[in-house]
N, C-alpha and C positions, 0 to 999 in steps of 0.2 A: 504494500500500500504506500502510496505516497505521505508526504510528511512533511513539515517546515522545521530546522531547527538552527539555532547557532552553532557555529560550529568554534566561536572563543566567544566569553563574554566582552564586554567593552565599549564604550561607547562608538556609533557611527558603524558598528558592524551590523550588517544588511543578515536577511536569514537568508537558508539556500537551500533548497527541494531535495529529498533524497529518499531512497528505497526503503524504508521501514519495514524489517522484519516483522510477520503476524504472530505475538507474543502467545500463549494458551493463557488463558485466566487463572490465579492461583486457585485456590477454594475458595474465597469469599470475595471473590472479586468477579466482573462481566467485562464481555470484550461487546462493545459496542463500533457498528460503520455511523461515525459520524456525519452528520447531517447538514449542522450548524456550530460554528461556536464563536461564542461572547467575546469581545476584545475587551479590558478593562486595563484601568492606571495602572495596578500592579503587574500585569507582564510588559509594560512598559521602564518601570523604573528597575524590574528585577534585570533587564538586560545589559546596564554596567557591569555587574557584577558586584556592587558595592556594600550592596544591603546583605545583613549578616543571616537572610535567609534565602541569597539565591543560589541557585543548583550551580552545578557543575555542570562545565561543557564537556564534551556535543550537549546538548538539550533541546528537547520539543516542548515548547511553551505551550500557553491555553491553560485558563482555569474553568471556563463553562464548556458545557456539551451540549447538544442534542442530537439524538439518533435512535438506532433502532438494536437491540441488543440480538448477538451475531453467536455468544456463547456465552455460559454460565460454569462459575467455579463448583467443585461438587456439593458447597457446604449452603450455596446459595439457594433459597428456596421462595424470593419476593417475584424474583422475575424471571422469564422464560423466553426461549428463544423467539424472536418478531417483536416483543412488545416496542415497542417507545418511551424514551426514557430521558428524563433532564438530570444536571447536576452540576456539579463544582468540586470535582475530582481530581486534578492535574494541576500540571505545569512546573510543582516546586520540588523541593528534593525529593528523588527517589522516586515521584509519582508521574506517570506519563501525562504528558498536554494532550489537549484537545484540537490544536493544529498539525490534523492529522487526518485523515481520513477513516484510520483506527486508531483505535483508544481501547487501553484498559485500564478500569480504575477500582476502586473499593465500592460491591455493591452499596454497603451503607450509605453510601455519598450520591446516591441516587434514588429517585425516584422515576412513577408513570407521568407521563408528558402530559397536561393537561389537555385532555379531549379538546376542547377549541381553539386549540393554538397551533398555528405552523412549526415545525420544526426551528425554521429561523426566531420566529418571534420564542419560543421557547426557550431558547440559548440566550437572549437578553437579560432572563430571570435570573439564576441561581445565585448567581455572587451579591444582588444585589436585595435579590428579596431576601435572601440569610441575614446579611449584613443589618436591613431595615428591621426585619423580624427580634432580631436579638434587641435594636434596640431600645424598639417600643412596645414590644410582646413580652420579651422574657427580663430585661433589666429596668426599664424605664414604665413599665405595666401601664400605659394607658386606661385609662377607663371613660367609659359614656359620659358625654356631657365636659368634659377638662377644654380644656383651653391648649391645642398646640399648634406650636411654632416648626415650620420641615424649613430649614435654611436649602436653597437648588431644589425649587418645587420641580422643574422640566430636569435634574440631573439623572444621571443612572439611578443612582440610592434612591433620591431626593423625591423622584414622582412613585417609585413604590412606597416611602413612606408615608406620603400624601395618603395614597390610597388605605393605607395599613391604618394609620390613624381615624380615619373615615369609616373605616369599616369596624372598627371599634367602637362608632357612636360618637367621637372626639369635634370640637370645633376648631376648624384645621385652617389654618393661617401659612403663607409660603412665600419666599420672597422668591423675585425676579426680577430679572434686568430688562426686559422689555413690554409693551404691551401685547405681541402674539404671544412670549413666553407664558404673560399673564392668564390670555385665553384658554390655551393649553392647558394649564395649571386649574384653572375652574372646571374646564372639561375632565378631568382627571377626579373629581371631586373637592379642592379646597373652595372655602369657604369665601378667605378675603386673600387678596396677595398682597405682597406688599410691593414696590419700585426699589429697591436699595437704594440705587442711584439717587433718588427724589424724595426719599422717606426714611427718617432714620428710625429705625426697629427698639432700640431702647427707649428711645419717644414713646412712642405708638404702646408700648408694653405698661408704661406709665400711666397710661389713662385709660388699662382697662381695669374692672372690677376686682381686687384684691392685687392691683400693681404689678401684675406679670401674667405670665404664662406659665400653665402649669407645668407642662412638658416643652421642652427646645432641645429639636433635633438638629444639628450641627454636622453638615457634610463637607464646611467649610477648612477650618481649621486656622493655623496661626491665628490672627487678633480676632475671629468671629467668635473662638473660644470665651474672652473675656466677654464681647457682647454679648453671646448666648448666656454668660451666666448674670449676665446684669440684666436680661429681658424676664429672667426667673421671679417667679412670684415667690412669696414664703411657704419652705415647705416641699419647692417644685425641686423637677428632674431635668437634668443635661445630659444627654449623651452623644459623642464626641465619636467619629471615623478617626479623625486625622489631629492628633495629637502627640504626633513625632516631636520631640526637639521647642515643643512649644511651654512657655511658663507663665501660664495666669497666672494669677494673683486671685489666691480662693478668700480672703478675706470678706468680698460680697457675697459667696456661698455659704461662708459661717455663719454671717447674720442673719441671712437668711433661713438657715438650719436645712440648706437645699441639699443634693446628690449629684454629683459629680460621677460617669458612668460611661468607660472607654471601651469602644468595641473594635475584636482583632477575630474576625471571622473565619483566619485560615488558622486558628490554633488546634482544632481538630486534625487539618494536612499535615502540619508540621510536626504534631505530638502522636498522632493518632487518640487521643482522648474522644469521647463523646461524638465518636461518627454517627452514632443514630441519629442524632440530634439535628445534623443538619439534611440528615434524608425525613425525617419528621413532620420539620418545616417545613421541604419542599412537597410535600404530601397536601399538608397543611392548603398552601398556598395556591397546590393547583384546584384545589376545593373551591378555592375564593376565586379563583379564574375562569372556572367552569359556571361558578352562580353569579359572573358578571359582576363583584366584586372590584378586581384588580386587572389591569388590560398592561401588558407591558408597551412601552415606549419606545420605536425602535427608528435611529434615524434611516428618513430616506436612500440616504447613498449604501451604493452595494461595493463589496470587495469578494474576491473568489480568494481560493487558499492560497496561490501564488502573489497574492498583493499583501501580507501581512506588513510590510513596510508600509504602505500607503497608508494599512488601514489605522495604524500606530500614529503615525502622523498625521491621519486626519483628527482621531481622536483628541491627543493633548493640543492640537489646532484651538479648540474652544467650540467650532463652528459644530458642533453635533449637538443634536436637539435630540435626548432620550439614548438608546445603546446602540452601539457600534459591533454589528454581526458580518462575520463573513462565511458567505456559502461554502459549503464543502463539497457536498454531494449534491 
């Protein structure tokens, strides 16, 4: 099968197509012919080499999948060969990517594609509906009626947690930077948007009913962190993607007696910890996809497996509205 991979890490090195031996699935793993898979920031930034969680070359990048499962390991008993299957299996140490045309990866890390979804739009999901899920499902508990705040209502994360909060009941608040993003952003289900550009958010947080927001989801990072925690009501929840290297100053979270709540949604890949977990969610998730819940966001432009440079650069470009998939099959 063919395959995309580096062959040195480092910057400015292009990936380059090659023969992929067809692996056997161990016991608890499926070899899936991928379909589609997700581009995201992290196989972008792992390709220096610099971060103290990227693989070793040669390497086949890709952390989302979709496809159709091709073989199962002996111990595997969720899926069977034909089904259809999403996840966020690949890419980092030790674990095969999903730019690839086969894959295999850890059945846990998988689930059934949901029924209404294309393969392509399903590959948009995993990394990002995990990512939103842990943070307003499992740390940040949302409940009916709360007040939140999804910082990147149109981002990868940013419009599933739109919808994750909305479908919790939550009165969902989003910023964007322009007025189609805005439209999109209501079409998705938020409530009010906000303009960053033309509207400062810790304003706006001030003159609602108990002085903040109950929940601020944060897909920003550097100084959005101390805004998110200054938009916090007493009491309320912050949870944070991108808090590399960054130092608020938790002093208005103390007063506040707020939570502070960082999420690293590949700690499963890289530990193997709690792989149910994120095949759970994605279970989870295609429930809400299927009862019209959650629609994934996928931008228009297309890339096939031999544009994986393109598709990386169009990505961190800015110019993509919602996820960046490239066809495989």
């Amino acid at each position: 099968m063919k395959a995309m991979r580096l062959a040195t890490l480092g910057e400015g090195v292009p990936f380059e197509m090659f023969d992929k031996p067809d692996a056997a699935p161990g016991p608890n793993e499926i070899a899936i012919r991928v379909k589609a898979a997700g581009v995201n920031p992290v196989d972008v930034k792992l390709r220096p080499g610099s971060m103290p969680i990227a693989p070793s070359a040669p390497h086949v990048f890709g952390c989302d999948a979709a496809g159709e499962v091709v073989a199962v390991g002996a111990s595997v008993t969720r899926f069977a060969e034909g089904d259809a299957v999403y996840g966020c299996a690949g890419g980092l140490v030790g674990r095969d990517g999903s730019y690839s045309q086969r894959m295999v990866g850890d059945a846990r890390l998988f689930a059934k594609k949901p029924a209404n979804l294309s393969f392509r739009e399903a590959a948009a999901l995993p990394l990002v509906a995990i990512t939103a899920w842990e943070a307003l499902v499992d740390r940040a508990r949302v409940q009916a009626g709360e007040r939140v705040l999804v910082h990147g209502g149109t981002g990868g994360v940013g419009h599933i947690g739109v919808q994750l909060a909305k479908a919790a009941g939550a009165v969902v608040y989003t910023t964007v930077s322009t007025p189609e993003k805005a439209a999109i952003a209501r079409r998705l289900g938020a409530d009010e948007t906000i303009n960053y550009r033309e509207q400062d958010v810790v304003e706006l947080a001030g003159s609602l009913p108990g002085g903040g927001f109950d929940v601020v989801f944060d897909t920003i990072g550097g100084d959005n962190i101390a805004s998110s925690i200054a938009a916090l009501a007493n009491y309320g929840r912050c949870a944070t993607t991108v808090s590399i290297e960054a130092t608020p100053d938790l002093t208005p979270l103390h007063l506040k007696s707020a939570s502070l709540h960082v999420i690293f949604m590949l700690i499963p890949m890289l530990t193997s910890e709690r792989l149910d977990h994120h095949g759970e969610i994605l279970t989870r998730v295609a429930n809400l996809v299927d009862a019209g819940r959650i629609t994934p966001l996928v931008d228009d432009k297309r890339f096939t497996l031999e544009q994986v440079d393109a598709s990386h650069e169009y990505l961190m470009s800015g110019k993509a509205i919602g996820k960046v998939v490239l066809d495989i099959d």
